[in-house]
N, C-alpha and C positions, 0 to 999 in steps of 0.2 A: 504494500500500500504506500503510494506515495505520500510525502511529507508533509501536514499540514502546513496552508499559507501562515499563518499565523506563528509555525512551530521556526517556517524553516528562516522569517524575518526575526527572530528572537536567538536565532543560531547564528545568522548573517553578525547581527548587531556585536553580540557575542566574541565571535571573530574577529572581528574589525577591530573592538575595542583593544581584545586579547594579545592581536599580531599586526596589525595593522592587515592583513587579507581582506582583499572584497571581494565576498560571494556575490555577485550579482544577478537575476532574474535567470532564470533559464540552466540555473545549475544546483536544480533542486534533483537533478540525477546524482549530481558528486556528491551531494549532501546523504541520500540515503545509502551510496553505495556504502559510503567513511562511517555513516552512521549507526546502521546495520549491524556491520562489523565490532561496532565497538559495545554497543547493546549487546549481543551476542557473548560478545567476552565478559562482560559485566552479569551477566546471567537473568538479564532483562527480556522481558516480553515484544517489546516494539520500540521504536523511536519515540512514539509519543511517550512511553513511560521511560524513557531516557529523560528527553527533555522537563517532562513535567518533574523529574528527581531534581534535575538542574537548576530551574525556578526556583524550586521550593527551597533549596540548600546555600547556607552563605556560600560565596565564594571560595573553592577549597577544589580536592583530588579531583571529581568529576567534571568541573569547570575547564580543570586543564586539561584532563585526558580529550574531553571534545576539544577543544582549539588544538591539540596537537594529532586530533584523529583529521584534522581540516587543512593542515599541510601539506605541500606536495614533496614526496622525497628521491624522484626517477634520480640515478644517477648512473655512472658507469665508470669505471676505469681510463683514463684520457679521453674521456668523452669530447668529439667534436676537436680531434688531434691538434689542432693546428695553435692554439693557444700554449700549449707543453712542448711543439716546436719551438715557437717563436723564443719561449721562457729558456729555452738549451741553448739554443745557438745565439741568441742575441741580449737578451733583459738578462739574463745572468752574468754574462761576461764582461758584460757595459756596466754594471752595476760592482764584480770584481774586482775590475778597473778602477773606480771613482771607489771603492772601499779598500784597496790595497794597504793601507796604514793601519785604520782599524779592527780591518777583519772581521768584522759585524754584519751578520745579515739580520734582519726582521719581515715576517712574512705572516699574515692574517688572512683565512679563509673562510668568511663569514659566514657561511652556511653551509656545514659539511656535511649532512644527513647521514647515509652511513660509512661514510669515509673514505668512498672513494676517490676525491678528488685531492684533500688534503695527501690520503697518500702516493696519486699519480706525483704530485708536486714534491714531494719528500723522495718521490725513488728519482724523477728529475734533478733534483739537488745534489742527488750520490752521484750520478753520471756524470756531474756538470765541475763541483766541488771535490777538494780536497779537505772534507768534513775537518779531521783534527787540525787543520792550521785555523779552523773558523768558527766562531761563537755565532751560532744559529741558535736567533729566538721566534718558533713557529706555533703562534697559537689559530685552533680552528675551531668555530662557535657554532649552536644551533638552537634553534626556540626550545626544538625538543629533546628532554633530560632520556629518553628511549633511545635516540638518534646519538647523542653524546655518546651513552653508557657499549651502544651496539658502536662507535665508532672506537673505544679506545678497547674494546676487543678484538675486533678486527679479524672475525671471524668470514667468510664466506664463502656460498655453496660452490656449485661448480659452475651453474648458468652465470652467478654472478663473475663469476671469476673468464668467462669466455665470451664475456661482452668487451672485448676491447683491450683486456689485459695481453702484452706481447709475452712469449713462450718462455723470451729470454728472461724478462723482470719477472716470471712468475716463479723460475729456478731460482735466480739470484735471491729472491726478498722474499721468499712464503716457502712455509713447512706445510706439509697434510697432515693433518689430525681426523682420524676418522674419514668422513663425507665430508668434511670442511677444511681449508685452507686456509691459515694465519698469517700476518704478516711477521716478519721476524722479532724479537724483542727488540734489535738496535735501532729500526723504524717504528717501531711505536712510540717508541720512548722519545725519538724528535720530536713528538709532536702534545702541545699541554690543549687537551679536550673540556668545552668550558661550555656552559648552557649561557646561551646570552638571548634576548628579544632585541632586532633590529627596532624596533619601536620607541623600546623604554632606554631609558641613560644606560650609557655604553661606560662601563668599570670597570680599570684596570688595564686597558688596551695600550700599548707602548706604542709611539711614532712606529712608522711602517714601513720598509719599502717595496712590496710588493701586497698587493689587495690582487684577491680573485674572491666576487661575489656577482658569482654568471648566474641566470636563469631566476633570479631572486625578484629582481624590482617590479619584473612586468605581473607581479601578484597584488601590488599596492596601487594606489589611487596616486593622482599627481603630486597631489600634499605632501605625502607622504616619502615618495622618492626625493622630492629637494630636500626634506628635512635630513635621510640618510645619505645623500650627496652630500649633505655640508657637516653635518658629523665624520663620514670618511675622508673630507676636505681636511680639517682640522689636523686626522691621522696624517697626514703622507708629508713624508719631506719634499724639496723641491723636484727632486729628479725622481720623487717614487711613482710607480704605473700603477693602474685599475685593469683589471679585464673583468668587463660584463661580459653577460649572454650576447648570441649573434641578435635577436631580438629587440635588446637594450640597448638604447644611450642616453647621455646625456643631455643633448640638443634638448633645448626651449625647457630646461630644467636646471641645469649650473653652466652658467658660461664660465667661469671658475678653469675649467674641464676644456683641453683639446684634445682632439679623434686622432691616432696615431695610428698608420699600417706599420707592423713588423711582419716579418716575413707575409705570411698569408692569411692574417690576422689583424685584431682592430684591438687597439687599449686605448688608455686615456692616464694623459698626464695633465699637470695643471701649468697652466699658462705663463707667464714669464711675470706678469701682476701679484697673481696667487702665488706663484713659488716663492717670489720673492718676502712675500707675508710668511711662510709657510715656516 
């Protein structure tokens, strides 16, 4: 039974508030599919007696298990290659180069889900880098504390492991356990896994120079992306990059932000104005 109108603007509102997501008209499908689901494991009869728990209960466990059953978490292993090109051959080395004294990197991947990307970017780092000469600080955040918890596991099946992962990083950096596949301890442990909401104040986040928060913004309302444009504004030093989704930019939302092609690829740095601020 589909979702009452009434259930599924009170889930919407819900949402919005929670993650900043807009559920808008016409995706009262995704609403039951996520929602379904989560009744289901909760050992609930319908959606409505989901919701109507929800009303009824201050803000607490079930509040957030729905805003985090309303997220979307497709990922894959170098998903959409060309962004982990461009990061090998070019944003790495360029950025070696202008850090050769210090030896410092800093890398933030805003929305890890379950870890695929944080660790395509970390087994790109071993390729690229000669790890012991350099203080790598890589933290990767996500609304959801499931999504954390399954990321700094780092566990995955085999489907997941043959979307994209190559033959050679899968020998080098993953043990089999069982039916499942882990990433080594030495790559795990690069990387500090942290529940954050792009939404609510950002805490604890060190200057950056590298952002990858792909596939994220085109979930939020326009408000919304200039406010996390100008929060990750704040983060980046002057020479540090963005890579959005193919999807995503910046245009008519931070002039702050220019479109940069690397190899066959689009990032974004900030402006000679902005960096100068930065």
């Amino acid at each position: 039974m589909a979702i009452a109108a009434a259930d599924f603007d009170f889930v919407s509102e819900l949402v919005r508030a929670g993650s900043g997501i807009v559920l808008e008209a016409g995706k009262e499908y995704l609403v039951d599919a996520r929602l379904s689901t989560l009744a289901k494991h909760e050992k609930l009869d319908s959606i409505a007696t989901l919701v109507a728990q929800v009303r009824a209960q201050p803000y607490g466990r079930l509040h957030t298990l729905l805003i985090e059953a309303m997220t979307t978490n497709e990922t894959s292993f170098y998903r959409d290659h060309h962004p982990f090109d461009a990061l090998k051959k070019v944003i790495l080395p360029s950025l070696m180069a202008s850090r050769a004294d210090s030896k410092t990197l800093s890398i933030w991947c805003g929305a890890c889900s379950t870890g695929q990307e944080p660790y395509t970017i970390a087994m790109t780092l071993c390729e690229t880098l000669k790890l012991s000469d350099w203080k790598v600080t890589f933290i990767a955040t996500d609304l959801s504390a499931e999504m954390v918890e399954r990321s700094r596991a780092a566990k995955y099946n085999q489907i997941e492991i043959n979307r994209g992962l190559p033959a050679t990083m899968l020998v080098k950096y993953f043990e089999k356990h069982g039916l499942e596949w882990q990433i080594k301890e030495p790559l795990r442990k690069m990387i500090d896994f942290r529940i954050l909401n792009l939404t609510q104040p950002w805490a604890g986040l060190p200057k950056v120079d590298i952002v990858f928060l792909r596939n994220v913004l085109i979930y939020f309302d326009n408000e919304t992306k200039r406010q996390i444009l100008g929060k990750i504004r704040g983060l980046m030093k002057p020479d540090s990059v963005l890579f959005l989704g193919c999807a995503e930019t910046t245009l008519c939302l931070d002039d702050s932000y220019e479109r940069t092609q690397v190899e066959k690829t689009t990032c974004y740095r900030l402006r000679p104005a902005a960096a100068k601020a930065a």
